[in-house]
C-alpha positions in Angstrom: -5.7 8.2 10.1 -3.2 7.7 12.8 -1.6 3.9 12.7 -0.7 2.7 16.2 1.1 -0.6 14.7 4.1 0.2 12.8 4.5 -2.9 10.8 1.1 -1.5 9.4 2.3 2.0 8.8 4.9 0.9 7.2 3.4 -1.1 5.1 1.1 1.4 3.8 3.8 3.8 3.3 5.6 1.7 1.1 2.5 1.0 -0.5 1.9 4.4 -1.5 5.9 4.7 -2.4 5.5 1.8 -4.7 2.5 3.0 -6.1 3.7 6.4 -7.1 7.1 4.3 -8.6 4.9 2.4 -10.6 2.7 5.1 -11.7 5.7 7.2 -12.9 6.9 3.5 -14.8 3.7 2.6 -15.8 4.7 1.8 -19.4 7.1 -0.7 -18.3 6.4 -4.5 -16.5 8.2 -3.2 -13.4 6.0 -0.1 -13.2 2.8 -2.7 -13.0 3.9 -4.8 -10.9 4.7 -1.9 -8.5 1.4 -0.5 -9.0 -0.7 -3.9 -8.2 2.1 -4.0 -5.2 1.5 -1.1 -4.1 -2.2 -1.4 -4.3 -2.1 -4.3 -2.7 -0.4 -3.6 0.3 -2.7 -0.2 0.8 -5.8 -2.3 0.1 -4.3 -4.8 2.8 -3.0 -1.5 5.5 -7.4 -0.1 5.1 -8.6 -3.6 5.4 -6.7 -4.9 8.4 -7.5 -1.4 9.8 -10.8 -1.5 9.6 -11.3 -5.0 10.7 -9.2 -3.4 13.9 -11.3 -0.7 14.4 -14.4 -2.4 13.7 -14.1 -6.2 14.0 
C-alpha cells in the first residue's frame, strides 16, 4: 500500500517502529505504552487511508 501523504507514511512507520519497541519491552510500562502508541497511530495511518480512498 503505497502512501502518497508523507505525514501519513510517516506516521505509520513510526507506528510499526514503536510497536516492535514495545513488543520487544513488553514487560515493562514503557514497552505498553509504546505498543498502545504504536497501535494507535497504525490503526489511525489504515483508517484515515481508507476514509481517503473510500470516503
Amino acid at each position: 500500500m503505497f502512501f502518497h501523504n508523507s505525514t501519513l507514511l510517516l506516521l505509520a512507520v513510526l507506528g510499526v517502529i514503536f510497536t516492535f519497541i514495545g513488543f520487544g519491552l513488553r514487560d515493562r510500562n514503557l514497552g505498553l505504552v509504546l505498543l498502545g502508541l504504536g497501535l494507535l497511530a497504525i490503526v489511525y495511518a489504515v483508517i484515515t487511508k481508507a476514509i481517503e480512498l473510500f470516503g
